[in-house]
PDB file of N, H, CA, C and O in Angstrom:
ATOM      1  N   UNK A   1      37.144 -52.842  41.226  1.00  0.00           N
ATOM      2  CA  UNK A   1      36.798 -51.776  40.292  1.00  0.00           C
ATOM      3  C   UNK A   1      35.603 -52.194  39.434  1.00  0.00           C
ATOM      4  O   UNK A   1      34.613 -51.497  39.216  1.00  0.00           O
ATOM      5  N   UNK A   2      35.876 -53.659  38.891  1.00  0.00           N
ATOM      6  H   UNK A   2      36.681 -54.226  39.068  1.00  0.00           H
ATOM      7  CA  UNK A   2      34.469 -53.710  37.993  1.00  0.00           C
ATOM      8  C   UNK A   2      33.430 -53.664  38.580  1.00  0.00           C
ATOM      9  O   UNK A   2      32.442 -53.259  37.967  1.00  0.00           O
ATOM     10  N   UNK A   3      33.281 -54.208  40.452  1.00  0.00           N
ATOM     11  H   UNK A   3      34.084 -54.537  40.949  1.00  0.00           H
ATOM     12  CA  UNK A   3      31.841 -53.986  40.978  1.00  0.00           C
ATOM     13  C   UNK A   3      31.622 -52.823  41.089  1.00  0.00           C
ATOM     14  O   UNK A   3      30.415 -52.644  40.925  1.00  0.00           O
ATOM     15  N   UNK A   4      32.276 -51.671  41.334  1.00  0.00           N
ATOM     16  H   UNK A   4      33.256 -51.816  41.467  1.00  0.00           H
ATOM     17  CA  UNK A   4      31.933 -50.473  41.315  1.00  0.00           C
ATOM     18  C   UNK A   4      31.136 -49.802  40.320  1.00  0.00           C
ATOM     19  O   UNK A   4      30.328 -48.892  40.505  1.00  0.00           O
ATOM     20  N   UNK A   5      31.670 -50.715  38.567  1.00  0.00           N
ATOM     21  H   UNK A   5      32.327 -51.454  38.417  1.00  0.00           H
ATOM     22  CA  UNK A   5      31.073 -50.241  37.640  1.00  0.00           C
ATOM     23  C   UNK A   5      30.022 -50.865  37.550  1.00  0.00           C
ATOM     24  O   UNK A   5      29.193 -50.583  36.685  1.00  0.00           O
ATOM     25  N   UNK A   6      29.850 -51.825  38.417  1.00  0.00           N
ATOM     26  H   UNK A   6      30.524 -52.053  39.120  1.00  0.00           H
ATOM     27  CA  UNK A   6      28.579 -52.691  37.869  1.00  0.00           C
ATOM     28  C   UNK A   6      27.450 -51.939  38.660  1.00  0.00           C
ATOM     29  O   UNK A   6      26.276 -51.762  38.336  1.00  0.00           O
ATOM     30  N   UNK A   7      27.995 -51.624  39.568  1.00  0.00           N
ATOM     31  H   UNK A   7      28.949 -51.768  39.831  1.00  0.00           H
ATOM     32  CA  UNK A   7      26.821 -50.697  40.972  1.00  0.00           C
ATOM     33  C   UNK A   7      26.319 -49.767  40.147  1.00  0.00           C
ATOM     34  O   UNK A   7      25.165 -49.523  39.797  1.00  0.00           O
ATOM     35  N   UNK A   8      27.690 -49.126  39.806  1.00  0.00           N
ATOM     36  H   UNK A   8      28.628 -49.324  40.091  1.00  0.00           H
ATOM     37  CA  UNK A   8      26.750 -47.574  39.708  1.00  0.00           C
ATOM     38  C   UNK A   8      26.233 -47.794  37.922  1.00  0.00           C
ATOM     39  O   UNK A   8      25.502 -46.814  37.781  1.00  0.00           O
ATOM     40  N   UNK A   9      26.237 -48.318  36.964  1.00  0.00           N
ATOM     41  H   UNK A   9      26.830 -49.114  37.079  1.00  0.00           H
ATOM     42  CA  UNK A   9      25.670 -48.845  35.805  1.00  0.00           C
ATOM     43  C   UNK A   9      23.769 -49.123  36.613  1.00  0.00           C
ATOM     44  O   UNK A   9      22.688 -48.620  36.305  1.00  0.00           O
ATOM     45  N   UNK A  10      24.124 -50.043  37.591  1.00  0.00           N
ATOM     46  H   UNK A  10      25.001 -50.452  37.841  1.00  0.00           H
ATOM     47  CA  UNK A  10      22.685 -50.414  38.005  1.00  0.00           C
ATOM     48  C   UNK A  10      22.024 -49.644  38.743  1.00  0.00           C
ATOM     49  O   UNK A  10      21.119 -50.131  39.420  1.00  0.00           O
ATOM     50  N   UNK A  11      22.207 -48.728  38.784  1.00  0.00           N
ATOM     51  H   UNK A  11      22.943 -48.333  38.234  1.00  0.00           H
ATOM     52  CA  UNK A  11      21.878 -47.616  40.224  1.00  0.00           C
ATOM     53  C   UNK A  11      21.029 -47.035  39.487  1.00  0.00           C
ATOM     54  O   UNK A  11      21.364 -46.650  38.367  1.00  0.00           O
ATOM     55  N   UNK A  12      19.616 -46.830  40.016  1.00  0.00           N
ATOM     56  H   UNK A  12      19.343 -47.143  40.926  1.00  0.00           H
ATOM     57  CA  UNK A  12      18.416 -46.268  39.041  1.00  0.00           C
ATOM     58  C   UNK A  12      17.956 -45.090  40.021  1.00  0.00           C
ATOM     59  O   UNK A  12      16.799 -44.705  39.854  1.00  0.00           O
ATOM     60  N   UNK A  13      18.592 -44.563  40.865  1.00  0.00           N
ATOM     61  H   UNK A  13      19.532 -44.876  41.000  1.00  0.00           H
ATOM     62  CA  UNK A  13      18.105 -43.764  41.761  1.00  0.00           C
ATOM     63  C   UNK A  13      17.935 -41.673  40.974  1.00  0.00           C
ATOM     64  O   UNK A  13      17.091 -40.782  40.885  1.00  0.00           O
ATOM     65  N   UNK A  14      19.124 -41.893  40.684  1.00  0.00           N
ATOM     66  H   UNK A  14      19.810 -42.617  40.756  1.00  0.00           H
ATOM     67  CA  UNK A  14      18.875 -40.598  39.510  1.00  0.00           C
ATOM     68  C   UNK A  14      17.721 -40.690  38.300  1.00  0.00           C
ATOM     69  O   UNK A  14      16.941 -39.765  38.069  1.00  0.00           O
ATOM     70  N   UNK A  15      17.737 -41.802  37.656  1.00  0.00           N
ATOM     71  H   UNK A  15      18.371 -42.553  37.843  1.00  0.00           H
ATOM     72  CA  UNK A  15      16.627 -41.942  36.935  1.00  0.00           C
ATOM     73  C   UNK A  15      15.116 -41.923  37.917  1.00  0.00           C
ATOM     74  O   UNK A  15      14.112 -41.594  37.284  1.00  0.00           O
ATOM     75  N   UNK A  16      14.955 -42.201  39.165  1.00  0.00           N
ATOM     76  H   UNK A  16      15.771 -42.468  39.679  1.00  0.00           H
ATOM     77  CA  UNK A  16      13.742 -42.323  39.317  1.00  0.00           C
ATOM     78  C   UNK A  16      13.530 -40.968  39.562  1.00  0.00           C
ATOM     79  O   UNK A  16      12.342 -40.668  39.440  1.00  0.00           O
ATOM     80  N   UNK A  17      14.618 -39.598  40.010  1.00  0.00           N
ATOM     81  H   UNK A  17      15.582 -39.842  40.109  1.00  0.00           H
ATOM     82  CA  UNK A  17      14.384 -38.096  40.452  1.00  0.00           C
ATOM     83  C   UNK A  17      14.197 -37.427  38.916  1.00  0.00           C
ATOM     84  O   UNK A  17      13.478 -36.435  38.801  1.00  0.00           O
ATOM     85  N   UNK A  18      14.791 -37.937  37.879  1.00  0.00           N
ATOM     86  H   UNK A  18      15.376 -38.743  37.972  1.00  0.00           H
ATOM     87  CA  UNK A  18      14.488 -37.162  36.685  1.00  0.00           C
ATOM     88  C   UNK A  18      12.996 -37.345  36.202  1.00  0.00           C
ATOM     89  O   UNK A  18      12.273 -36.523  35.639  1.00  0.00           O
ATOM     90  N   UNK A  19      12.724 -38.689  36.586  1.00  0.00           N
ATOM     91  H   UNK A  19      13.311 -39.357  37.043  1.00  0.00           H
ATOM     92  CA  UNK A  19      11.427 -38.873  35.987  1.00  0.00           C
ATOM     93  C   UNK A  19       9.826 -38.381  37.169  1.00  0.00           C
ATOM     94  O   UNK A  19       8.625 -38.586  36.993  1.00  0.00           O
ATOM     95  N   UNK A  20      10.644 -37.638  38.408  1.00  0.00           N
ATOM     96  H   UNK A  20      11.620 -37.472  38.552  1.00  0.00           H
ATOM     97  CA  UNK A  20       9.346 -37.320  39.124  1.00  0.00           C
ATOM     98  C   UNK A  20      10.028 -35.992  39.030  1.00  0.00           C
ATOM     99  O   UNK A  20       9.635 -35.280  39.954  1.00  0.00           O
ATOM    100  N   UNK A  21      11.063 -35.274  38.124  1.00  0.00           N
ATOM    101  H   UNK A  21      11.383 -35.852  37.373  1.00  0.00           H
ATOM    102  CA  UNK A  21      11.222 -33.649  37.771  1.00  0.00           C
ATOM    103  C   UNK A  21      10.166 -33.712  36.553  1.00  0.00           C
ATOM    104  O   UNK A  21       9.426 -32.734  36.657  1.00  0.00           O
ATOM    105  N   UNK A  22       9.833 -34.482  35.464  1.00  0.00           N
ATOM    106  H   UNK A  22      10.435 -35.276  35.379  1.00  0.00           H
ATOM    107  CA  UNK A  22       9.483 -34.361  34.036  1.00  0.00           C
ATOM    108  C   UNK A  22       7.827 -34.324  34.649  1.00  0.00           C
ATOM    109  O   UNK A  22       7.147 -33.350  34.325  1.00  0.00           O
ATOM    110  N   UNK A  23       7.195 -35.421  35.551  1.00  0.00           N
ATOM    111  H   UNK A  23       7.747 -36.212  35.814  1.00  0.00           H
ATOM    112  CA  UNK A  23       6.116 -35.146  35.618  1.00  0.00           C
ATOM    113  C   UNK A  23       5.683 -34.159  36.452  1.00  0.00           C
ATOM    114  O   UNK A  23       4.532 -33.724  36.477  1.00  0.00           O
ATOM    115  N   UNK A  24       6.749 -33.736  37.253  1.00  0.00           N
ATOM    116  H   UNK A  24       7.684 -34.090  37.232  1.00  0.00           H
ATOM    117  CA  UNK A  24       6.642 -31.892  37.800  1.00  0.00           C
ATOM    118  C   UNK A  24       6.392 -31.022  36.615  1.00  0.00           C
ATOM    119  O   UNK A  24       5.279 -30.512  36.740  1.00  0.00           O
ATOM    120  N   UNK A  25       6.749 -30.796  35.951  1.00  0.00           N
ATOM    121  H   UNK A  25       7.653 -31.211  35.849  1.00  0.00           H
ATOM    122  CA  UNK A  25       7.350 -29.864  35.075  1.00  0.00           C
ATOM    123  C   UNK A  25       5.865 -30.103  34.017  1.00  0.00           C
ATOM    124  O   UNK A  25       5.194 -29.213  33.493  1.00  0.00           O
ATOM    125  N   UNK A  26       5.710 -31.221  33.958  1.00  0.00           N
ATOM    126  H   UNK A  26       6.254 -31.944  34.384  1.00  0.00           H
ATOM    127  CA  UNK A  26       4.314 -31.708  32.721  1.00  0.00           C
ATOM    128  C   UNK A  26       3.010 -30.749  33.878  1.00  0.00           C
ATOM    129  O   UNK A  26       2.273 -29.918  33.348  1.00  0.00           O
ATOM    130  N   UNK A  27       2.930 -30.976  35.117  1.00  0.00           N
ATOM    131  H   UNK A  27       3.528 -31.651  35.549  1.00  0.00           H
ATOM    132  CA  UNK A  27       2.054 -30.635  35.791  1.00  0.00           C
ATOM    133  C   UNK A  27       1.715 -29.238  36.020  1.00  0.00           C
ATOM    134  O   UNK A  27       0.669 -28.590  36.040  1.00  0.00           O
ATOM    135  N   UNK A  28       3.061 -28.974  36.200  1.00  0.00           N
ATOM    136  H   UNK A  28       3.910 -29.500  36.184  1.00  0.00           H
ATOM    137  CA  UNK A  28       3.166 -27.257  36.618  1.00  0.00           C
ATOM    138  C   UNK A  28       2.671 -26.757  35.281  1.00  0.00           C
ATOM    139  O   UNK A  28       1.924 -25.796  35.463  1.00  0.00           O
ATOM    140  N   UNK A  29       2.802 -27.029  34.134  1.00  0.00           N
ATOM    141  H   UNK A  29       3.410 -27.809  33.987  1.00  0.00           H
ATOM    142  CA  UNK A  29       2.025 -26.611  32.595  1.00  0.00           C
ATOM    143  C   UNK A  29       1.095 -26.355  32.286  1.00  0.00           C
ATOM    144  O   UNK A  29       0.688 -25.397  31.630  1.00  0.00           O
ATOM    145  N   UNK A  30       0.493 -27.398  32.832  1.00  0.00           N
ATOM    146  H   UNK A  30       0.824 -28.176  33.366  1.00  0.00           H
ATOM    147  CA  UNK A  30      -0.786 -27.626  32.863  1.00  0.00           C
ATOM    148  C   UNK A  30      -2.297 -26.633  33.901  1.00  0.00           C
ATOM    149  O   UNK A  30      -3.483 -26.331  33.768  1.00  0.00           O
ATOM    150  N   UNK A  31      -1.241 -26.502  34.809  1.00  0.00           N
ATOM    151  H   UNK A  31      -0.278 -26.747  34.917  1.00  0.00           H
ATOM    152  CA  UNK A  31      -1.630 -25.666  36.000  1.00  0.00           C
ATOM    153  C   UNK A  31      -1.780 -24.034  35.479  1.00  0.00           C
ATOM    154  O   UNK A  31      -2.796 -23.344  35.399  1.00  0.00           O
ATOM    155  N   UNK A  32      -0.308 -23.690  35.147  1.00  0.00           N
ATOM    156  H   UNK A  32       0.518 -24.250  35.212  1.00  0.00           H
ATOM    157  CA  UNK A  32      -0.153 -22.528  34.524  1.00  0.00           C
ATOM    158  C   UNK A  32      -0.941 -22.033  33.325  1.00  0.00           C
ATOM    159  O   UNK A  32      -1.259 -20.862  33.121  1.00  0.00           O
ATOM    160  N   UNK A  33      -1.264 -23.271  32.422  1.00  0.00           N
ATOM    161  H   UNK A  33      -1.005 -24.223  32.588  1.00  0.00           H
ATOM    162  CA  UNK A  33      -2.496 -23.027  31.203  1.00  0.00           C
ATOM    163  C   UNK A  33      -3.859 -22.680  31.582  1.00  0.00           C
ATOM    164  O   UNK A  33      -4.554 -21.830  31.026  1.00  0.00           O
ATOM    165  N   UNK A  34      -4.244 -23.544  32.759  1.00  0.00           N
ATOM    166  H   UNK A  34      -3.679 -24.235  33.211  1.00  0.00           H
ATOM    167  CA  UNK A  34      -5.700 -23.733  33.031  1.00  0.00           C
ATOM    168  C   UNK A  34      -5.497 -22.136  33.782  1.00  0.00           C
ATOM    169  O   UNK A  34      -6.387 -21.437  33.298  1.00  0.00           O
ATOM    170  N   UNK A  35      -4.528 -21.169  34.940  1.00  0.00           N
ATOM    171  H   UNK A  35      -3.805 -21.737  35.334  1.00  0.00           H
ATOM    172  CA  UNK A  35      -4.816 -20.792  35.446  1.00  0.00           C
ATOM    173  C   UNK A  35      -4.852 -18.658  34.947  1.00  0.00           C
ATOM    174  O   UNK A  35      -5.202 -17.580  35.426  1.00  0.00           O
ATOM    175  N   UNK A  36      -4.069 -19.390  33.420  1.00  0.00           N
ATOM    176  H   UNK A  36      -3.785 -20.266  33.031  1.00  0.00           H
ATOM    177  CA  UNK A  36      -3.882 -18.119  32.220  1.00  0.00           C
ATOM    178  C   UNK A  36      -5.269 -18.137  31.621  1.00  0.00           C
ATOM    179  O   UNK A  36      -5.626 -17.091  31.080  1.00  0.00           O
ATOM    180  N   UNK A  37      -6.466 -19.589  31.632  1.00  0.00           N
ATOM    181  H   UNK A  37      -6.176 -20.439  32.071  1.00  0.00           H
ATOM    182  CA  UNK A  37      -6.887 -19.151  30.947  1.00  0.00           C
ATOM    183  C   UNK A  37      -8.045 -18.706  31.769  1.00  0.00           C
ATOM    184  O   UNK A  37      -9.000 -18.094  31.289  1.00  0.00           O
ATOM    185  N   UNK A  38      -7.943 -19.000  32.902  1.00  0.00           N
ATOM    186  H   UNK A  38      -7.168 -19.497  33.292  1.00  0.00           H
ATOM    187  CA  UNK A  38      -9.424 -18.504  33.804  1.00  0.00           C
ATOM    188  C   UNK A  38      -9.210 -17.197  34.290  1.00  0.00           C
ATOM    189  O   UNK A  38     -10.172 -16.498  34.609  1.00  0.00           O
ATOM    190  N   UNK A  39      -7.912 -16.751  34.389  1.00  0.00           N
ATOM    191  H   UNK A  39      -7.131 -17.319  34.130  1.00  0.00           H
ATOM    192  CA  UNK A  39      -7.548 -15.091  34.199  1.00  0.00           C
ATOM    193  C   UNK A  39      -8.223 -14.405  33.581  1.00  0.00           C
ATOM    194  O   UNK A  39      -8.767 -13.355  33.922  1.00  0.00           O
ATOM    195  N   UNK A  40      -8.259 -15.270  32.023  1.00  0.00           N
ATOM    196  H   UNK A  40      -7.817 -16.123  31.746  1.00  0.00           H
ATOM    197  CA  UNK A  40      -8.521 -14.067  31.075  1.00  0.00           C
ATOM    198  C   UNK A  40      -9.868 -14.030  30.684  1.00  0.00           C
ATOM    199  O   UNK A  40     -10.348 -13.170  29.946  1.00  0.00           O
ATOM    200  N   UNK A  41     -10.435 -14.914  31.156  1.00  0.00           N
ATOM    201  H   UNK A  41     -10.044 -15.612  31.756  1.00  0.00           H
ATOM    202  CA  UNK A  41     -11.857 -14.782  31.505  1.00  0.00           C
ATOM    203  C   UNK A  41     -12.391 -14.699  32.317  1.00  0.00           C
ATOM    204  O   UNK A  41     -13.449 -15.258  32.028  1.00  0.00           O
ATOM    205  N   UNK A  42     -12.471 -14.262  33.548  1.00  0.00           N
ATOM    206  H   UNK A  42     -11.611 -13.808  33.783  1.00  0.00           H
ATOM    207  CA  UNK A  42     -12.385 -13.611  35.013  1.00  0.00           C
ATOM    208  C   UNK A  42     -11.906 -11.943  34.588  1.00  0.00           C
ATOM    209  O   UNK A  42     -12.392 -11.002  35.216  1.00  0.00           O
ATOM    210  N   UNK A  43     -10.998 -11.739  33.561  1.00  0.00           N
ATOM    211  H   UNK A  43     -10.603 -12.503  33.051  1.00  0.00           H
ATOM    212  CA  UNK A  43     -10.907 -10.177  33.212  1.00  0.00           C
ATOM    213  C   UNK A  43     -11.844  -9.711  32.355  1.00  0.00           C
ATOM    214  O   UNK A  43     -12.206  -8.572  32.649  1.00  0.00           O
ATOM    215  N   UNK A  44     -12.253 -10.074  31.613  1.00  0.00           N
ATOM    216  H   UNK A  44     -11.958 -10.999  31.374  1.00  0.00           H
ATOM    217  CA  UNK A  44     -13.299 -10.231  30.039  1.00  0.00           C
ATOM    218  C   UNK A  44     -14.961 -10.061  31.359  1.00  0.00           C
ATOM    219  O   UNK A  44     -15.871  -9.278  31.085  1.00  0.00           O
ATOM    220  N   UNK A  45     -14.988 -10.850  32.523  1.00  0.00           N
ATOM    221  H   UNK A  45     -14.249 -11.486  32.746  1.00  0.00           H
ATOM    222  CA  UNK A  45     -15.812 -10.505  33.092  1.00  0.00           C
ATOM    223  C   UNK A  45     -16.369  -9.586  33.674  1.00  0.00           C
ATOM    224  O   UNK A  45     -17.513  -9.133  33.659  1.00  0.00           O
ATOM    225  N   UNK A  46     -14.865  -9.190  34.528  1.00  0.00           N
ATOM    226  H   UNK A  46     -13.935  -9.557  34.540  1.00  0.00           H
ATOM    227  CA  UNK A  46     -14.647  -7.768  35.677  1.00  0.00           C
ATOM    228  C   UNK A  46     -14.957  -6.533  34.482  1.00  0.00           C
ATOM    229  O   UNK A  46     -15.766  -5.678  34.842  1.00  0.00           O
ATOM    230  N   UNK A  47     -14.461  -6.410  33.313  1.00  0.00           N
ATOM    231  H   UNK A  47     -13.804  -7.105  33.021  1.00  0.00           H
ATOM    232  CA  UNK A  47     -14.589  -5.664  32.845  1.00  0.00           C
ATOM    233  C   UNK A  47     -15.793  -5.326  31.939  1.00  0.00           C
ATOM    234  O   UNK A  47     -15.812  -4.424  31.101  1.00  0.00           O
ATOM    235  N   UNK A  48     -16.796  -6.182  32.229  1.00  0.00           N
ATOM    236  H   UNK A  48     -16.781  -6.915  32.910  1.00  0.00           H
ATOM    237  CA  UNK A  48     -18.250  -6.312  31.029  1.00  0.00           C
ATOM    238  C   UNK A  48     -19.110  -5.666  32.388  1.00  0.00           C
ATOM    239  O   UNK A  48     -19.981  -4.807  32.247  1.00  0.00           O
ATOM    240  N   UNK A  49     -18.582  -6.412  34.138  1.00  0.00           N
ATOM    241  H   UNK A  49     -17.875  -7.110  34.253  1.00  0.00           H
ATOM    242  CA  UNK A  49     -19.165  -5.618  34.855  1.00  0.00           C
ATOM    243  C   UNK A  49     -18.931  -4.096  35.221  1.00  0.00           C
ATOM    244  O   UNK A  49     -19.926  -3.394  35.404  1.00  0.00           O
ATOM    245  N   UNK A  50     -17.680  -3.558  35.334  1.00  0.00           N
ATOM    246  H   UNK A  50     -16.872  -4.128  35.185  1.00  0.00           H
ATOM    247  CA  UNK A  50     -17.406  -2.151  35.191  1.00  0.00           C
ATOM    248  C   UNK A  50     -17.830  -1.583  34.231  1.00  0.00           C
ATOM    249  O   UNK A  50     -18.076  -0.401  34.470  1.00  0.00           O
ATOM    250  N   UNK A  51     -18.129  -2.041  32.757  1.00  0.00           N
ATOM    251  H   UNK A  51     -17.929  -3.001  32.562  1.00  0.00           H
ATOM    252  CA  UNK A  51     -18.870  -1.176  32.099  1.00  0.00           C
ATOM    253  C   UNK A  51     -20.216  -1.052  31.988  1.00  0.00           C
ATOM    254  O   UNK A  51     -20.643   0.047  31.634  1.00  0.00           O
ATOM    255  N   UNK A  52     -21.081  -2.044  32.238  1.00  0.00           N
ATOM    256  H   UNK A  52     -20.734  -2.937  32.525  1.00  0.00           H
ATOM    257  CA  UNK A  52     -22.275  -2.466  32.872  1.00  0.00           C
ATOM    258  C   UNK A  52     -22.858  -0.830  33.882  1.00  0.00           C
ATOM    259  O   UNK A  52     -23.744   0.015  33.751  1.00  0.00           O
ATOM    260  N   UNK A  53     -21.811  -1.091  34.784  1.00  0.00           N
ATOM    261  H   UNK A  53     -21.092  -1.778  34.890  1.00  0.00           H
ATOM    262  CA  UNK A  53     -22.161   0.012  36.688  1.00  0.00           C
ATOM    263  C   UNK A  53     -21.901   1.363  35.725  1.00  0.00           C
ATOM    264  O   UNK A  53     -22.807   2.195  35.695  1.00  0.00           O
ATOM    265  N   UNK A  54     -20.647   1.610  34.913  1.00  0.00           N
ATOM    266  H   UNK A  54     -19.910   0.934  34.937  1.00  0.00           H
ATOM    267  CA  UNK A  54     -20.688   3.038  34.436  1.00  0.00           C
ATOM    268  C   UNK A  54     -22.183   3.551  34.055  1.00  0.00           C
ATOM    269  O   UNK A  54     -22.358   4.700  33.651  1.00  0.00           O
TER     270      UNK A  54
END
């Protein structure tokens, strides 16, 4: 019984999946910021050219 506790005490295998979810999660943020903000200037554009052609 105590090696059992000693295994799974030492077992870093869950820690290494939480810590490649956190730098998922940091990345996907980052992605989602850069890709909100080239939206909204890509719209600010489309729309300076539609009023431009009117």
């Amino acid at each position: 019984m105590r090696r059992l506790i000693a295994r799974f005490v030492d077992d870093e295998c869950g820690a290494t999946a939480i810590e490649y979810c956190i730098i998922a999660a940091g990345i996907s943020i980052v992605i989602v910021t850069a890709v909100n903000g080239i939206g909204s200037v890509l719209n600010t554009k489309f729309t300076d050219v539609s009023t431009s052609l009117k």
